[in-house]
ZADRENMAR-512691 format. One record per atom (N, C-alpha, C, CB): x, y, z; atom name; residue number from 1. Coordinates in steps of 0.05 Angstrom, whole numbers. Each point is the difference from the previous one (the first is absolute). Glycine has a CB too. Layout:
<pavos>
+--------+--------+--------+------+-----+
!      u !      v !      w ! site ! pos !
+--------+--------+--------+------+-----+
!      X !      Y !      Z !   CA ! NUM !
...
+--------+--------+--------+------+-----+
</pavos>
This chain:
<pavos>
+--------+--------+--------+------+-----+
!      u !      v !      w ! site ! pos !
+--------+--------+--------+------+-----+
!     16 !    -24 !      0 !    N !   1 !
!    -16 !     24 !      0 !   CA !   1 !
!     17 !     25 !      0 !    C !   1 !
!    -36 !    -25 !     24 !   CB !   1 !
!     51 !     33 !    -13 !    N !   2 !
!     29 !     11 !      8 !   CA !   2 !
!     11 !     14 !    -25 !    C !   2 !
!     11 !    -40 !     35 !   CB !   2 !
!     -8 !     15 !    -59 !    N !   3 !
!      9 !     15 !    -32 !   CA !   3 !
!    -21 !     11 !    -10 !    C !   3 !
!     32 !    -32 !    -15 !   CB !   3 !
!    -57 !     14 !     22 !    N !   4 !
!    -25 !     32 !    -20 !   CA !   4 !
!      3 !     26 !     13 !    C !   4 !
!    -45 !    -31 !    -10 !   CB !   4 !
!     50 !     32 !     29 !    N !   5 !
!      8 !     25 !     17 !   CA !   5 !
!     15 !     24 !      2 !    C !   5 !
!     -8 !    -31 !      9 !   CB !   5 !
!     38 !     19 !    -29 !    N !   6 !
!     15 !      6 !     -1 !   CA !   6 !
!      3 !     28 !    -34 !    C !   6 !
!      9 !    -54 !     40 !   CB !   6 !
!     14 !     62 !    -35 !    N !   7 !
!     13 !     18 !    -15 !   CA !   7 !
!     11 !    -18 !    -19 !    C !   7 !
!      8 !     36 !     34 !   CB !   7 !
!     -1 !    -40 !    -61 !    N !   8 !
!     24 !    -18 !    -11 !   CA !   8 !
!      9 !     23 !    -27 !    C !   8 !
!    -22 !    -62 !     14 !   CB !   8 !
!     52 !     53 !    -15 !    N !   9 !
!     20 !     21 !    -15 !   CA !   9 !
!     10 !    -19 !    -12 !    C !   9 !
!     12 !     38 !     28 !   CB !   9 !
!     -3 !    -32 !    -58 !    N !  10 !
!     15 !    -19 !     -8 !   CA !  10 !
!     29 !     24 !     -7 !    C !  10 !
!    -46 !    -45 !    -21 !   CB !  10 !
!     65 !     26 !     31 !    N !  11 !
!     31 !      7 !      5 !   CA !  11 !
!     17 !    -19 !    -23 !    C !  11 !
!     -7 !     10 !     60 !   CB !  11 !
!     30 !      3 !    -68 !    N !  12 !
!     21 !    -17 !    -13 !   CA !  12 !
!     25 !      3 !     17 !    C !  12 !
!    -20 !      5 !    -49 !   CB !  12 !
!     33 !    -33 !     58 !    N !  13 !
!     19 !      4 !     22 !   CA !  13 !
!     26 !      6 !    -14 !    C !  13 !
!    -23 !    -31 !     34 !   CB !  13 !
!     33 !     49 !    -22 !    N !  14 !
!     33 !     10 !    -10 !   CA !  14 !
!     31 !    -19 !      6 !    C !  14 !
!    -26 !     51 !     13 !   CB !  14 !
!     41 !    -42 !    -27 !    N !  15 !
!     20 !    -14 !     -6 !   CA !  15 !
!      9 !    -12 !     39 !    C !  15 !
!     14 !     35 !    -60 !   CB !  15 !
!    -23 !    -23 !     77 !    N !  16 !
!     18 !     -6 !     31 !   CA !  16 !
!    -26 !    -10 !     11 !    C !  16 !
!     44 !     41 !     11 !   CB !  16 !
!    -60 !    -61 !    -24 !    N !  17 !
!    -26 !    -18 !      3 !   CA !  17 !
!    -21 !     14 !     21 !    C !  17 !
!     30 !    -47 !     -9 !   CB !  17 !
!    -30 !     73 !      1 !    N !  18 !
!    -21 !     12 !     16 !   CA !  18 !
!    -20 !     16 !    -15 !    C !  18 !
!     32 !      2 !     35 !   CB !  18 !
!    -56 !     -2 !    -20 !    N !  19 !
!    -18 !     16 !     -4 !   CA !  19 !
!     -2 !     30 !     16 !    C !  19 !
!    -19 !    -45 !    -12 !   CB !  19 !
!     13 !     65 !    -12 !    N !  20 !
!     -2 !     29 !     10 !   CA !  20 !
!    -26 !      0 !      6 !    C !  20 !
!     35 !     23 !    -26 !   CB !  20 !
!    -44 !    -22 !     41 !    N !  21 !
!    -32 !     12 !      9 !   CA !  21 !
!      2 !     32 !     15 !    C !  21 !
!    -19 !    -57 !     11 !   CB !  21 !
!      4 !     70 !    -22 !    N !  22 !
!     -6 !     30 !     16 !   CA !  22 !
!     30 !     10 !      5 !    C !  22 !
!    -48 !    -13 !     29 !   CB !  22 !
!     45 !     11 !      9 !    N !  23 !
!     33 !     11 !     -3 !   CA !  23 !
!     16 !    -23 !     17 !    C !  23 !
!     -8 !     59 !     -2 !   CB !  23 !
!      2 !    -92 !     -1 !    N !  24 !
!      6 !    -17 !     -1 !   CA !  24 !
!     21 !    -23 !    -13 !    C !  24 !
!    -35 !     24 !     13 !   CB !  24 !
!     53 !    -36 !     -1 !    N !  25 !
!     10 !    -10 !    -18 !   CA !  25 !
!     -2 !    -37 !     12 !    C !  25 !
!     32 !     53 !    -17 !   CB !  25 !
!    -46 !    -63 !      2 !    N !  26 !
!    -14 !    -31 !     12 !   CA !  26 !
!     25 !    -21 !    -17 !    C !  26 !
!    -70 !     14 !      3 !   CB !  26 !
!     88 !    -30 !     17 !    N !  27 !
!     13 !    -16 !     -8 !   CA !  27 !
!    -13 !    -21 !      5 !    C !  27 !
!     35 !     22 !      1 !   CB !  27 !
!    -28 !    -38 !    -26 !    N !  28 !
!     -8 !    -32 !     -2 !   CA !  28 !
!     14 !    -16 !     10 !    C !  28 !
!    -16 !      5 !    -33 !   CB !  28 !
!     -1 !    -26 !     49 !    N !  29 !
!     19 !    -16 !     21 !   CA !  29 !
!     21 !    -19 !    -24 !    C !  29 !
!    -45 !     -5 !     49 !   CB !  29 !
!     59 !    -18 !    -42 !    N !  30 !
!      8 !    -19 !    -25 !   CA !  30 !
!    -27 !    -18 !     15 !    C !  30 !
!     68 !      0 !    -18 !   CB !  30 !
!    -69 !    -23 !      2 !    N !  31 !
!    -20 !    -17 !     -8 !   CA !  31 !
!     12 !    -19 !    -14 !    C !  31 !
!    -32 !     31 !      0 !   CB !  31 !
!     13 !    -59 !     -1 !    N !  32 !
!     12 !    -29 !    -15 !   CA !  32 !
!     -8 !      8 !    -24 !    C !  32 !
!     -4 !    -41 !     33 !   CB !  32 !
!    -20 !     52 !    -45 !    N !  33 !
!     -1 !     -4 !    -17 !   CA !  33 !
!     15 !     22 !    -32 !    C !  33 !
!    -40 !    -28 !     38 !   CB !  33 !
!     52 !     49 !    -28 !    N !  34 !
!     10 !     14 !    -21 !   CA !  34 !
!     24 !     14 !     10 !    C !  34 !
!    -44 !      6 !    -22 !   CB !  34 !
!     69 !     -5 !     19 !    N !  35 !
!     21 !     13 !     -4 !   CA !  35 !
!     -7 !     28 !     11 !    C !  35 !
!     16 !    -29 !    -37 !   CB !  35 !
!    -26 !     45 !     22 !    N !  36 !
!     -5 !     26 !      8 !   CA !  36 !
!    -24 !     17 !    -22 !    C !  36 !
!     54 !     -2 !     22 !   CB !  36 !
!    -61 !     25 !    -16 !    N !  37 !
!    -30 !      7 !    -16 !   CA !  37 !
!     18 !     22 !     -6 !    C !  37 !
!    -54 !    -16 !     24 !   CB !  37 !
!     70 !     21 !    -37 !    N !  38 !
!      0 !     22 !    -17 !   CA !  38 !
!    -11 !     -4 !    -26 !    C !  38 !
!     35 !     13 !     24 !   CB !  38 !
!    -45 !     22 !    -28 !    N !  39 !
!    -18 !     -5 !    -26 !   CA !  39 !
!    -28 !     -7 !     -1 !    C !  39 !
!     38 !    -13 !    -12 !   CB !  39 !
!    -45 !     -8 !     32 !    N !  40 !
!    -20 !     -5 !      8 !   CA !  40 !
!    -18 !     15 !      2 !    C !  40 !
!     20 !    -23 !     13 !   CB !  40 !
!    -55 !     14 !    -29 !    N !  41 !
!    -21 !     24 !      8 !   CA !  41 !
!     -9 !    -17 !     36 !    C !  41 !
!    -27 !     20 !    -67 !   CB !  41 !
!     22 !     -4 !     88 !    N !  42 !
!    -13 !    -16 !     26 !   CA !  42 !
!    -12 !     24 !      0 !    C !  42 !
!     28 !    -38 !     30 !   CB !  42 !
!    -54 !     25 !    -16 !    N !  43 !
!    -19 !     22 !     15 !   CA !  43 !
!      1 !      1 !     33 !    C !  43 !
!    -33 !     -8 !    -42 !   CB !  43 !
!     27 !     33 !     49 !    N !  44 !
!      3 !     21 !     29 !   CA !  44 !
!    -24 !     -4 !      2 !    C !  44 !
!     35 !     39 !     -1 !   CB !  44 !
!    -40 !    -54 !     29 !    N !  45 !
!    -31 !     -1 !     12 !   CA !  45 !
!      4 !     27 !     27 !    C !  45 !
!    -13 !    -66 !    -12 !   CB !  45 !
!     -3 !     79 !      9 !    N !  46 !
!     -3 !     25 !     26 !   CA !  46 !
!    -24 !    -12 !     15 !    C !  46 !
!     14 !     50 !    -26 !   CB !  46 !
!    -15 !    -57 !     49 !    N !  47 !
!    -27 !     -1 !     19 !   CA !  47 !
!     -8 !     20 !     16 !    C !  47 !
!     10 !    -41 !      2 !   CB !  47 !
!    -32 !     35 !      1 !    N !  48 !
!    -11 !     35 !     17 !   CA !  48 !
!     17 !      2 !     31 !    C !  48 !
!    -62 !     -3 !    -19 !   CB !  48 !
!     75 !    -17 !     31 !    N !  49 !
!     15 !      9 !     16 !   CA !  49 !
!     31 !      8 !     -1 !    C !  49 !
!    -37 !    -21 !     16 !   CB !  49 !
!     37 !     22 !    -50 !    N !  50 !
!     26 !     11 !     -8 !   CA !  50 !
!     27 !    -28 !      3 !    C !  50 !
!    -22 !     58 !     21 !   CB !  50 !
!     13 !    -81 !    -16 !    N !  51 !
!     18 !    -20 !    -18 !   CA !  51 !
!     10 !      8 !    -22 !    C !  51 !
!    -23 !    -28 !     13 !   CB !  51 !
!     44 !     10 !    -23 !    N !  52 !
!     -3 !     -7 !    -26 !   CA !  52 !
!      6 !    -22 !     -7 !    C !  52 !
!      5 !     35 !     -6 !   CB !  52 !
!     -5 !    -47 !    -24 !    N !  53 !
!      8 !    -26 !      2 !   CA !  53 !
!      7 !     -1 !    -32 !    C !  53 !
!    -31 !    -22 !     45 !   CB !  53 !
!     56 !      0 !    -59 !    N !  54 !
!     -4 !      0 !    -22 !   CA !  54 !
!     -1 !    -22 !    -18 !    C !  54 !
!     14 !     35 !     14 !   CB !  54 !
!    -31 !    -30 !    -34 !    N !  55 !
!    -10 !    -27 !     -3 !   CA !  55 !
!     10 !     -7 !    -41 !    C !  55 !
!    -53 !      8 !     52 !   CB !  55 !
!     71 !    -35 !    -56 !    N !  56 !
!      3 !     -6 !    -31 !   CA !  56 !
!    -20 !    -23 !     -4 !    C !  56 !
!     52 !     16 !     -7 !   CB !  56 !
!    -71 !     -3 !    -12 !    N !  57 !
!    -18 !    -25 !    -11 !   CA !  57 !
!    -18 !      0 !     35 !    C !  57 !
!     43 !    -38 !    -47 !   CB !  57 !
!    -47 !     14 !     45 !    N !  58 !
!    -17 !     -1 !     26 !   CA !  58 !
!     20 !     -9 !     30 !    C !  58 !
!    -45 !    -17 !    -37 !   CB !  58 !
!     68 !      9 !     37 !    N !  59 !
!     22 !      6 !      5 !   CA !  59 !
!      5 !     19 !     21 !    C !  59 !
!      2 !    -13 !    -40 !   CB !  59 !
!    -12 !     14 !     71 !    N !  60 !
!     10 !     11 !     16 !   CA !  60 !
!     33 !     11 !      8 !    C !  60 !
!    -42 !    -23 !      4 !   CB !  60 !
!     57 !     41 !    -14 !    N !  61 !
!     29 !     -9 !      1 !   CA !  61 !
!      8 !     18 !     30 !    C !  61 !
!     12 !     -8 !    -63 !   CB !  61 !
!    -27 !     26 !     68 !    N !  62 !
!      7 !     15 !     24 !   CA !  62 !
!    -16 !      9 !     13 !    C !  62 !
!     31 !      8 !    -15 !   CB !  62 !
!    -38 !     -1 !     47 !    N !  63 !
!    -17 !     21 !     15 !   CA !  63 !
!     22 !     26 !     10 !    C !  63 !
!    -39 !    -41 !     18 !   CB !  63 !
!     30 !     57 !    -19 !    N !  64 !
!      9 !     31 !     14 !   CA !  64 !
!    -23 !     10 !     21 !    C !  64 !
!     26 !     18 !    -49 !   CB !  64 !
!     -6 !     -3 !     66 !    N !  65 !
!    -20 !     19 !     22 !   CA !  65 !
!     -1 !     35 !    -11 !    C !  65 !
!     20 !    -35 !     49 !   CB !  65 !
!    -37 !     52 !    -42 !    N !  66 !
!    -15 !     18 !     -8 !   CA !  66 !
!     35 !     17 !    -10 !    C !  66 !
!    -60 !     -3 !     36 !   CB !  66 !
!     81 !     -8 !    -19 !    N !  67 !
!     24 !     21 !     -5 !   CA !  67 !
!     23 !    -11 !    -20 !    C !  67 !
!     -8 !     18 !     49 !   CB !  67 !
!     -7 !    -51 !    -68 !    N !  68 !
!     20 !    -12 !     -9 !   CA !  68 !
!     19 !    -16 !     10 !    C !  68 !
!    -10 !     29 !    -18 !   CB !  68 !
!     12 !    -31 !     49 !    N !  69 !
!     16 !    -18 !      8 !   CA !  69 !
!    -17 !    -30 !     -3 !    C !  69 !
!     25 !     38 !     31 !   CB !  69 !
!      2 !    -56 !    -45 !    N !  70 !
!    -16 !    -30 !     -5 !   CA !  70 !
!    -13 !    -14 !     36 !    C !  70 !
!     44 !    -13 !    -56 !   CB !  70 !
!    -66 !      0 !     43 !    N !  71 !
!    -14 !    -17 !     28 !   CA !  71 !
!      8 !    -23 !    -10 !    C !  71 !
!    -43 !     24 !     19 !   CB !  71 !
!     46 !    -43 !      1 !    N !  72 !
!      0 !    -37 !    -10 !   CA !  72 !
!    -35 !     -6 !     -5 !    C !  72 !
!     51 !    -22 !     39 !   CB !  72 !
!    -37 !      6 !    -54 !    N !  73 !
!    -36 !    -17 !     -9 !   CA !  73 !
!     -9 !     -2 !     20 !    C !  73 !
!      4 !    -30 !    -33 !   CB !  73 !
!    -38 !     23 !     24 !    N !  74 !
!    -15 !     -8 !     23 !   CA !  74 !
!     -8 !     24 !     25 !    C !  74 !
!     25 !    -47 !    -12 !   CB !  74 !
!      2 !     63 !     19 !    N !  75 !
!    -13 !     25 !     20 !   CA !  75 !
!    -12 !     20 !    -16 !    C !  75 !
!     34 !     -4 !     36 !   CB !  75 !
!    -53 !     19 !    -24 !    N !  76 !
!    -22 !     19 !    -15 !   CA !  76 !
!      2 !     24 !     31 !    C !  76 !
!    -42 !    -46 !    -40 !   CB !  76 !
!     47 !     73 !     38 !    N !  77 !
!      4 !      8 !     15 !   CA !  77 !
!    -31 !     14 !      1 !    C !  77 !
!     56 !     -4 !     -2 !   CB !  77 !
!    -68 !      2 !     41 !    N !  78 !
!    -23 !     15 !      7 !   CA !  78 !
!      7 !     25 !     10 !    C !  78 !
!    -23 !    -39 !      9 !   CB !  78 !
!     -4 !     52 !    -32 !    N !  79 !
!      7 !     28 !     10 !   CA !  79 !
!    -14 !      7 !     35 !    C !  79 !
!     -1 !     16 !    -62 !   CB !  79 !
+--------+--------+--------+------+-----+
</pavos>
């Protein structure tokens, strides 16, 4: 329910595997399944409590807190 909710941006990640959002700079964790996302189109999910999260294909690859610092999976911070 959470993604109908949401804000979504579509981003192309730069050569130092990050995404620029606003005045943000969202690094991609590594992962099993790809080397690295440069080049890559991923989309920026915004939630109304100012998360973020970014997502390739359907592809969860990261969560962020309202200031960009990465969260580990699974925690969801209450406002």
């Amino acid at each position: 329910m959470t993604d109908i909710l949401c804000e979504q941006y579509e981003r192309v990640v730069g050569k130092d595997n990050c995404v620029a959002f606003e005045s943000l700079k969202l690094q991609i964790p590594a992962d099993r399944h790809r080397l690295h996302y440069v080049k890559i189109r991923v989309r920026v999910h915004r939630y109304p409590d100012g998360r973020l999260a970014l997502f390739h294909g359907p592809r969860r690859l990261a969560d962020y807190d309202a200031n960009g610092q990465p969260t580990p999976p699974g925690i969801q911070a209450v406002a």
